[in-house]
N, C-alpha and C positions, 0 to 999 in steps of 0.2 A: 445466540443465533439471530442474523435479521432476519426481520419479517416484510414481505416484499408483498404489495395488495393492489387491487385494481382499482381503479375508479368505484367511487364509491354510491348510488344510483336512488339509494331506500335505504331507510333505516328504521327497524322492528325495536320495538321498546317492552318489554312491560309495565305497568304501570305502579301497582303498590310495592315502597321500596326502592322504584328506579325513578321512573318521572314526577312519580307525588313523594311529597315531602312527608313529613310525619303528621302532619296538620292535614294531610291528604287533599291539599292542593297541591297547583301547578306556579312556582317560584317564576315572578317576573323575569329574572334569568335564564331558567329553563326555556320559558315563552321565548326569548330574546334568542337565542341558539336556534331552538326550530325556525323560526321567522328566517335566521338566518340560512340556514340548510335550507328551506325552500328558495330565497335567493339564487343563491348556485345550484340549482338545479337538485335535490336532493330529499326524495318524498318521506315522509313517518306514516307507519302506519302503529297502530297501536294492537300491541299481542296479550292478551290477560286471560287471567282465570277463571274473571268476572263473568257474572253473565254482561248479556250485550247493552240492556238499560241502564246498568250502571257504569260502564262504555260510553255509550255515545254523550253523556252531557262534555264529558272531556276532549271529546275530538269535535264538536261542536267550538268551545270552547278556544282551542288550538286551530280552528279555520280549516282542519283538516275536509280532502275532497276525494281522497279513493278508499276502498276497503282498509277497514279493520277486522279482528278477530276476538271471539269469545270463547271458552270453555277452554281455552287453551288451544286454539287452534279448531274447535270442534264444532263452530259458527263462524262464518264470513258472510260480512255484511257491510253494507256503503252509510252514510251521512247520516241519511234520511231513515232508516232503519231496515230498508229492504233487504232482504235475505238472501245472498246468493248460493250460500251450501251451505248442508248441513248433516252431521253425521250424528247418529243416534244407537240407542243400544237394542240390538235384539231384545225379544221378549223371554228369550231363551238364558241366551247372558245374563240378564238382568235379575232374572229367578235366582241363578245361580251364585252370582254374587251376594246377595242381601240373605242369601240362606248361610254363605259363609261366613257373612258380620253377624250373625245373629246369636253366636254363646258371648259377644262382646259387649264390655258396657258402653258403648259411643253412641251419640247423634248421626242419626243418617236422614241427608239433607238429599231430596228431588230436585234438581231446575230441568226444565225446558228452556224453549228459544226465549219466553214471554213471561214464566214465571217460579219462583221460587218456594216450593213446596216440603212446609215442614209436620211433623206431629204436634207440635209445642212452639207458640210462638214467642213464649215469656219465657224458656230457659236464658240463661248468662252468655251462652255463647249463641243462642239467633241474635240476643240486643245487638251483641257484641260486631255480630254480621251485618247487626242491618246499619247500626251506626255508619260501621267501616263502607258501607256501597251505598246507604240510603234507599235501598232498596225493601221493601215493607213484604216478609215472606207469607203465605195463605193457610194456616194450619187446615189439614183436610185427614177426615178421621182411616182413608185407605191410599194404597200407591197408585200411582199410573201405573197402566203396566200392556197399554194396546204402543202398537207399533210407531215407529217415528214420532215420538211423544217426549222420552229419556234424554237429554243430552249427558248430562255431566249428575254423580251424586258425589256428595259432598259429603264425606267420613271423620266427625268433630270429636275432641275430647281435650279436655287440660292434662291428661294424662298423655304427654310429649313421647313418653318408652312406648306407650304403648300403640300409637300412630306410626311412629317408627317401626315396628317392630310386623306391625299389621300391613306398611308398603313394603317390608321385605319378603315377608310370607306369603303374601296372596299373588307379587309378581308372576311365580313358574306358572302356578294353576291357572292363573290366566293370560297366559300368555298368548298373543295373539288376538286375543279376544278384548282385552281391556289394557288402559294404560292407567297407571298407579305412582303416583307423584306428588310429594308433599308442595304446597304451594306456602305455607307455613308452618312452622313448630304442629302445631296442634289442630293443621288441617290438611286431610288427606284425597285429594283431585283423584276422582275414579270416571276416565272417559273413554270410549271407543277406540279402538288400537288405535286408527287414525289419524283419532285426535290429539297432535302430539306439537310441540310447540315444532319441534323440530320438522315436521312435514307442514305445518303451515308456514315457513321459512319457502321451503319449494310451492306450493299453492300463492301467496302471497306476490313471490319473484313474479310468477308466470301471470298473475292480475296486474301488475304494473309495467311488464313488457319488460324485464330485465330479469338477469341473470340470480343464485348464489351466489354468486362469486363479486357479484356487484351490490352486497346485503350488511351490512354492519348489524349485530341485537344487541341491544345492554338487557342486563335482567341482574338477579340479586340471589333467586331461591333455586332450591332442585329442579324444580319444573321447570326452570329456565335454561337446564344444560342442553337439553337435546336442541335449542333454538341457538343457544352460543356455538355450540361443536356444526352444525348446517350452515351457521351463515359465516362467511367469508372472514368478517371482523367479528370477535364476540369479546364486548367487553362488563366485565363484572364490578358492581357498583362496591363501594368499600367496606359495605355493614355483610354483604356477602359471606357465608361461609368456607373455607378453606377448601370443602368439595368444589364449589359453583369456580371459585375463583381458576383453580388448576384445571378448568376447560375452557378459560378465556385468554386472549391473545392479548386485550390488555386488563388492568385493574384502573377503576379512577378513586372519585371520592364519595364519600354518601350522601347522599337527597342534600340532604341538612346544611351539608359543605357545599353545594353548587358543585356535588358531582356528576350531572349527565350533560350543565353545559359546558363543564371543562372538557368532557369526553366529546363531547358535538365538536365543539372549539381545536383541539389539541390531537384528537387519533383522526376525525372525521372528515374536518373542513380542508384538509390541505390533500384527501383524494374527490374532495369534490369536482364534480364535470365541466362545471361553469367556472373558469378564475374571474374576481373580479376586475373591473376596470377592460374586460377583453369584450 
């Protein structure tokens, strides 16, 4: 079947996996693609799991100049670091969930807007975290737990079945209340319904003055379907899972291969607004 797309206006990325390479930069190539998408008229905004400070050095970085997003949708926020929205967990919700992680052996990881709050900051997997974002987390001996405090907790274990197995079972019971999304093998994004990649796709459009339909997303992991199946183009990077892959319209190559400026170059640039030379 063809696939027939509009002009193509924004394009939502995530970032580990898709835009950074394994080295968790951003590939001269890659650079070279966005530069060119902003040419022809075609904005990035960058969509991650991240919190926001480990965000902004790369959209700094990329010269980018409107919103991004954090928590998976569950922070928007501009260049400079200002906060435009942000959605947080009940105190109510939030009881309730850590009382259900609690017969389990996993890390349960705090962030806010500002910072990353763990019990333990020498287990394997916070190095392992803070490596990956650079980000330095605050061991603190009790939870947040007053209002507009919570954004996103972060549910860790090397125990892969057992992540898996905790975002199928906790989905129903919280339904409506929280979103539960593996962001990798052995980590499990637990954020406010809201905060969903796939509603910040709609939030996102509506801050850049354009449509979904006018949206391309690359992403690679679970948490990237609900942002692939909303925007208009969703394409999935090639280390992608068989899941992610079957809710995108196209597949490219992986990080490593100069897969998102093939995908910029090849699905993106020929419904770009602006042709050149006109």
């Amino acid at each position: 079947m063809t696939e027939t797309f509009p002009r193509i206006r924004l394009v939502l990325s995530d970032m580990d996996g898709t835009i950074l390479g394994s080295d968790r930069t951003i590939s001269p190539t890659t650079g070279t693609a966005v530069q060119h998408l902003a040419e022809r008229g075609v904005a990035l905004a960058l969509v991650s799991a991240r919190i926001p400070a480990a965000v902004l050095p790369y959209v700094r970085q990329l010269g980018l100049k409107g919103p991004c997003a954090g928590f998976n949708g569950g922070v928007f926020f501009m260049p400079d670091g200002t906060i435009l929205k942000s959605h947080h967990f009940s105190v109510g919700d939030l009881a309730a969930i850590l009382e259900a992680l609690s017969p389990f052996p996993v890390e349960v990881w705090f962030q806010t807007e500002q910072e990353w709050l763990v019990r333990d900051s020498q287990t394997l997997l916070a190095k392992r975290e803070q490596e990956l974002t650079g980000i330095t987390p605050r061991a603190v001996s009790s939870w947040p737990v007053t209002p507009k405090t919570v954004n996103r907790l972060m549910v860790c274990s090397d125990d892969t079945a057992l992540i898996a197995r905790l975002e199928a079972e906790l989905a129903a019971p919280f339904a409506g209340r929280a979103s539960l999304l593996r962001s990798a093998p052995h980590k499990l994004n637990i954020t406010p319904a809201l905060a969903t990649k796939g509603k910040a796709v709609a939030e996102l459009a509506r801050l850049y003055g354009v449509t979904p339909q006018e949206v391309a997303a690359l992403g690679d992991a679970p948490n990237d379907i609900p942002m692939l199946q909303a925007a208009c183009m969703g394409i999935a990077m090639g280390q992608a899972p068989d899941s992610v892959k079957k809710e995108a319209t196209h597949v490219t190559g992986k990080p490593d291969e100069g897969g998102w400026a093939y995908a910029a170059e090849t699905f993106i640039m020929p419904l770009a607004p602006c042709q050149q030379g006109r």
